[in-house]
Structure formats: structure tokens, C-alpha cells
C-alpha distance (Angstrom), angle and dihedral (degrees) to the residues before:
residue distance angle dihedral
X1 . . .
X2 4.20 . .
X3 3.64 87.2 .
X4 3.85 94.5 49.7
X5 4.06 93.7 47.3
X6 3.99 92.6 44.9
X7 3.76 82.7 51.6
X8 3.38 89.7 46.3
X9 3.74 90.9 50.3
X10 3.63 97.5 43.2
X11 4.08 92.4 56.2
X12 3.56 91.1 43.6
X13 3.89 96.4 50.6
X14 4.13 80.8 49.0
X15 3.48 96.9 56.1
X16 3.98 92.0 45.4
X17 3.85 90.5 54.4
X18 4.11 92.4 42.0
X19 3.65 85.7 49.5
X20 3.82 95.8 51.1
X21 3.35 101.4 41.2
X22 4.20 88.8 50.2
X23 4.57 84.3 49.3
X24 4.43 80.3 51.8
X25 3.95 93.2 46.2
X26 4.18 87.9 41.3
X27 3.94 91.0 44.0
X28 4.24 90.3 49.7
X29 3.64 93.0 44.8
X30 4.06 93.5 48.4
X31 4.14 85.2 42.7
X32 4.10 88.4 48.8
X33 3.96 97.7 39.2
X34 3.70 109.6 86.0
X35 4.23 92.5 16.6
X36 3.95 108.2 158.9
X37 3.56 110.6 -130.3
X38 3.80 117.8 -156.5
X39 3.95 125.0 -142.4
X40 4.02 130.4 -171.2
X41 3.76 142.6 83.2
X42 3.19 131.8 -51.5
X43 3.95 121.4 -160.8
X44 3.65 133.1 -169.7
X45 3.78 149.2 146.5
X46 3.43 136.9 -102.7
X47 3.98 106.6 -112.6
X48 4.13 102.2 -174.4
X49 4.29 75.8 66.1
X50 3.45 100.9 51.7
X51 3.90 92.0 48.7
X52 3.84 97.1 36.2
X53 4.16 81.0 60.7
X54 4.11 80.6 62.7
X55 3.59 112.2 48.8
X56 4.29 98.5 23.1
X57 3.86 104.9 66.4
X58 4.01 84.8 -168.0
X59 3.43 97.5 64.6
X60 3.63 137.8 56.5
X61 4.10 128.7 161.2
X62 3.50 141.5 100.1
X63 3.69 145.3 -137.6
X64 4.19 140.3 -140.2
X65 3.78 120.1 -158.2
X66 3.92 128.3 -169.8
X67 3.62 138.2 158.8
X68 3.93 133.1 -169.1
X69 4.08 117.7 -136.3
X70 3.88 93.4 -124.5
X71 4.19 102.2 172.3
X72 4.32 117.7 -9.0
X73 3.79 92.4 -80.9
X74 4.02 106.8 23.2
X75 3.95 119.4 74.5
X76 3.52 123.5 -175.7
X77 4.20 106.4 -129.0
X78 3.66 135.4 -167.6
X79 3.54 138.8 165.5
X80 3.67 128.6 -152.9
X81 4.54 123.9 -168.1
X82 3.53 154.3 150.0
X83 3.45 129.4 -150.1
X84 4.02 142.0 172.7
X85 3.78 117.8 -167.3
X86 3.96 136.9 177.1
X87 4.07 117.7 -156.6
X88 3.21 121.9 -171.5
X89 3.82 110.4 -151.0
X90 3.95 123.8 -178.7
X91 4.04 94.9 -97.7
X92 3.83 98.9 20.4
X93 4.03 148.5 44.6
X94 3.38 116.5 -159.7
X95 3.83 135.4 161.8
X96 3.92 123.6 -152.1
X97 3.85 123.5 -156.6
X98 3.59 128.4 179.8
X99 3.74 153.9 111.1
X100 4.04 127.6 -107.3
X101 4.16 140.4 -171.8
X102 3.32 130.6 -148.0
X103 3.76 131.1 -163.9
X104 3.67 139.8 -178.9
X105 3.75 150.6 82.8
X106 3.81 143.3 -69.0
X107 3.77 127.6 -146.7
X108 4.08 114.5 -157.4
X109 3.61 108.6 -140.0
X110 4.34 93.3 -178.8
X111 3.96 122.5 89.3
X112 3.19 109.0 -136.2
X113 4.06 123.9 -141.8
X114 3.98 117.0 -120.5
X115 3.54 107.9 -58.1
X116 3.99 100.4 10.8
X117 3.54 128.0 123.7
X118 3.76 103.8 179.7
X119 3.85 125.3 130.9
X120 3.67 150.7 -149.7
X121 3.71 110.3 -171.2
X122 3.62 153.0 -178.4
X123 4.30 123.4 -166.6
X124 3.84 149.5 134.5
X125 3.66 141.1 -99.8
X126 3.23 136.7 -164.7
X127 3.75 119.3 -165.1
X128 3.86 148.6 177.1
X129 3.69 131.7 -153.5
X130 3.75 128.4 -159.3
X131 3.57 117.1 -167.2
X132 4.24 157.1 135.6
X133 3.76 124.9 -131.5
X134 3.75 122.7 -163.5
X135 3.71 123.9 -158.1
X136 3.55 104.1 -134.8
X137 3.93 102.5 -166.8
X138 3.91 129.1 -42.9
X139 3.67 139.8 -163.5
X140 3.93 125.0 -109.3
X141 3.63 108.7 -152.0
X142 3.86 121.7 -133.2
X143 3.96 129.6 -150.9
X144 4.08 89.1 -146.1
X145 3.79 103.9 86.7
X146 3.79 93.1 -158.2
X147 4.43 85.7 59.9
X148 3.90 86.5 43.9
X149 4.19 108.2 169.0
X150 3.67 125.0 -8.1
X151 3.88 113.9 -156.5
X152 3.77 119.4 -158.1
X153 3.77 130.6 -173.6
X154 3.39 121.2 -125.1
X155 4.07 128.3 164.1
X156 3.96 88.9 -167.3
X157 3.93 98.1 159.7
X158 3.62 125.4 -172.7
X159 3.62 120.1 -155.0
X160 3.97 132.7 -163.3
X161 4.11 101.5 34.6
X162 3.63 124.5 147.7
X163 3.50 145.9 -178.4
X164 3.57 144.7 -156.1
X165 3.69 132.9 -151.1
X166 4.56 154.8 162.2
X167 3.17 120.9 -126.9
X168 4.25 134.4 -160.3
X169 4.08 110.9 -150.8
X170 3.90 124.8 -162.4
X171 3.08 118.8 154.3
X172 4.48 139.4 115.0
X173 3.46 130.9 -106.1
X174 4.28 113.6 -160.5
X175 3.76 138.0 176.6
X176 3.56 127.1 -107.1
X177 3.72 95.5 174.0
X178 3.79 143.1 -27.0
X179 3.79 101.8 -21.0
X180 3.70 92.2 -26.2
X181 4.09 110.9 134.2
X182 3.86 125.5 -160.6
X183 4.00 107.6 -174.0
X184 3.52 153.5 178.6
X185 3.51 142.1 -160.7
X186 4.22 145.5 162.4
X187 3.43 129.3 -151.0
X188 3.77 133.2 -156.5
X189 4.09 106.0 -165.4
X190 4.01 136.4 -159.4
X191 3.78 113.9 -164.9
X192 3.97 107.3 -142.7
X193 3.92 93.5 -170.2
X194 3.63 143.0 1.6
X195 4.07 146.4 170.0
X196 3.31 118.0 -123.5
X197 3.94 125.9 -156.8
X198 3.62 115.0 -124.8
X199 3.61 94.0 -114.1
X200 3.75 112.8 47.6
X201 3.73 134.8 -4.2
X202 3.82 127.7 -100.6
X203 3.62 104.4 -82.0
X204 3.84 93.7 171.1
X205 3.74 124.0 27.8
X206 3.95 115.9 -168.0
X207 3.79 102.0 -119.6
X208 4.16 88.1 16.7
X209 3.66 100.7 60.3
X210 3.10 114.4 -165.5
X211 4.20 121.1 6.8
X212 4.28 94.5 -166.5
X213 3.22 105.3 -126.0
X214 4.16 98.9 -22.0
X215 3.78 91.5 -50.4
X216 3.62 129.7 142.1
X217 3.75 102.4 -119.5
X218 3.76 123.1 74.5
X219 4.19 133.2 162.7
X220 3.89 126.8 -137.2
X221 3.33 139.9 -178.6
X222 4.05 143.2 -164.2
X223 4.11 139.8 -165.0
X224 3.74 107.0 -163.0
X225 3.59 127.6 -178.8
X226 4.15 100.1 -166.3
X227 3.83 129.7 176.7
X228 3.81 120.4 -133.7
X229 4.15 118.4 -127.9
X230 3.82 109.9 -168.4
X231 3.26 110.3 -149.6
X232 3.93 98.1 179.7
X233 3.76 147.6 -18.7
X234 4.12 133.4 -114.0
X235 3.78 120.3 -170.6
X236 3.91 120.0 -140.9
């Protein structure tokens, strides 16, 4: 007679959690069916930019960002910036000024709940940077220690360079408040093609950053704050 109740019990307890989760998968599917999805642009600015123009006296430029809600998961993505920066290397000064583009896509890897239109993404870019550099002065080193360094002025500028590169994008984008985006992303880039002056190489490509010693790998980084513009709706 145990046996039979604790069966009993057993099925019973079964059926209650079969039942319960089929009243969860019916209560999702009635919250998901009918869910308004938004499309349009969204446009922001880069804020590490605007404050690195504050507190780095070498360095002044700026930089939009947008993207376009093509399909629910795949955004269309570009970047657009100028920048002007001095570094100051052991055996040369040099200051780089130019613009750069960047276009690509973003692929949202988060589900959001009801109403939510946050993201955690991964992408590519592909960008182009036209720029000058000018050598500003630079030391010639001498084998007699009692001459040491001799530093000469220069102002050598070299117009009409440009530069090439891939990028990899991960990064999140969340709301703050109606249609109001704060985000983050990091990129790992691959320059395809650059001009070199004939004196140096390009230390610091607008768009790049930095290229480590003329290399071909270089890291970036933006904080955007962006503002959503719905342009229309779809209805799953």
C-alpha cells in the first residue's frame, strides 16, 4: 500500500511539473507572439575622445558612430573621425593629423526580454585613413659620450598618406533611458596597406592608433553614448 501511494505521489508530482512547465512555455510564447520590433539609426559620439581632448594636451579629435538595424540580429555600423596627435618618442617628435572611415556590420548575440533593445555584439570594420605627419625635430645619436644626443628641428611634413586596415568589434550597447544608448566596444586591427614617409614610419595612424613600432597589429577602443531614431516597426 506504501509502494502504491509513493507511486501515486511520484506520478502526481510529474504531472504538476509537466503541467507547469507547459503554462511557462504557453505564457513565453503568448508574451513573444505579437512583440514589436523597432528598426532605424541610432547615432552617437565617441566620449573617451571628447575627454581625452581635456586632460591630453597632445591630442585633440573626435569621433561619430551610427548603425542602421538591417534584419533582427544584423546592424549595419560605421564610424566616422578626425584626429591630430603629437608623440614624443626617445629619438623623434612627430605630430599626425588626419581623418578616417570605417564601415561594416554588427551581429547581436543577446536575446532581449519583451521590450528590450540592448546588445552584446561581435562585427567587422573596414576602414581608411587619410592623413600628413610632420617630423617636428629628432635626435642624431653620437658614438662620443662626451657629444651625447644632438636634437635638430625639423617641420618636414608629408602630405597625402593613407592607410588601409580590418578590424574585429565586440563590444555592448545598453539603455539608460528611452532610446538613450551607453556602449562599449574593443577592437583588434590588421592594416592591409599604408604610405609611408620617407623618413620614419607611421607610428600613429588616425583611426589605427598606435602601429607599435611600424607593425601591423594595433588595439582601439570607444565609449559612446548614442540616441536611438525609430524609423518603423515589424511584428514577429
Amino acid at each position: 500500500m506504501k509502494h502504491t501511494l509513493k507511486s501515486i505521489f511520484s506520478i502526481a508530482l510529474m504531472l504538476v511539473s509537466v503541467t507547469t512547465l507547459s503554462a511557462q512555455e504557453k505564457a513565453k510564447d503568448t508574451l513573444t507572439q505579437g512583440r514589436t520590433e523597432r528598426y532605424g539609426i541610432r547615432v552617437g559620439l565617441d566620449l573617451h575622445r571628447l575627454a581625452k581632448n581635456i586632460y591630453d594636451k597632445d591630442y585633440t579629435g573626435f569621433e561619430v558612430v551610427g548603425d542602421y538595424r538591417l534584419t533582427k540580429k544584423v546592424y549595419i555600423a560605421t564610424e566616422f573621425g578626425n584626429e591630430e596627435k603629437t608623440v614624443d618618442e626617445d629619438q623623434l617628435n612627430f605630430t599626425t593629423n588626419g581623418t578616417y572611415l570605417k564601415l561594416g556590420f554588427d551581429y547581436n548575440t543577446y536575446t532581449n526580454w519583451l521590450d528590450m533593445e540592448n546588445m552584446i555584439y561581435v562585427g567587422m570594420r573596414y576602414g581608411g585613413s587619410t592623413f600628413s605627419q610632420t617630423l617636428n625635430n629628432y635626435s642624431i645619436y653620437n658614438t662620443n659620450p662626451y657629444f651625447g644626443e644632438t636634437t635638430k628641428d625639423s617641420g618636414q611634413k608629408t602630405d597625402g598618406l593613407n592607410a588601409s586596415w580590418l578590424e574585429v568589434v565586440t563590444g555592448i550597447k545598453a539603455e539608460l533611458v528611452n532610446n538613450l544608448y551607453l556602449g562599449f566596444s574593443f577592437r583588434l586591427n590588421y592594416m592591409v596597406h599604408e604610405t609611408r614617409p620617407d623618413n620614419f614610419d607611421n607610428l600613429y595612424i588616425p583611426g589605427f592608433n598606435r602601429t607599435y613600432e611600424g607593425g601591423n597589429f594595433g588595439v582601439g577602443f570607444n565609449y559612446t553614448l548614442s540616441y536611438f531614431i525609430p524609423l518603423y516597426k515589424s511584428t514577429k
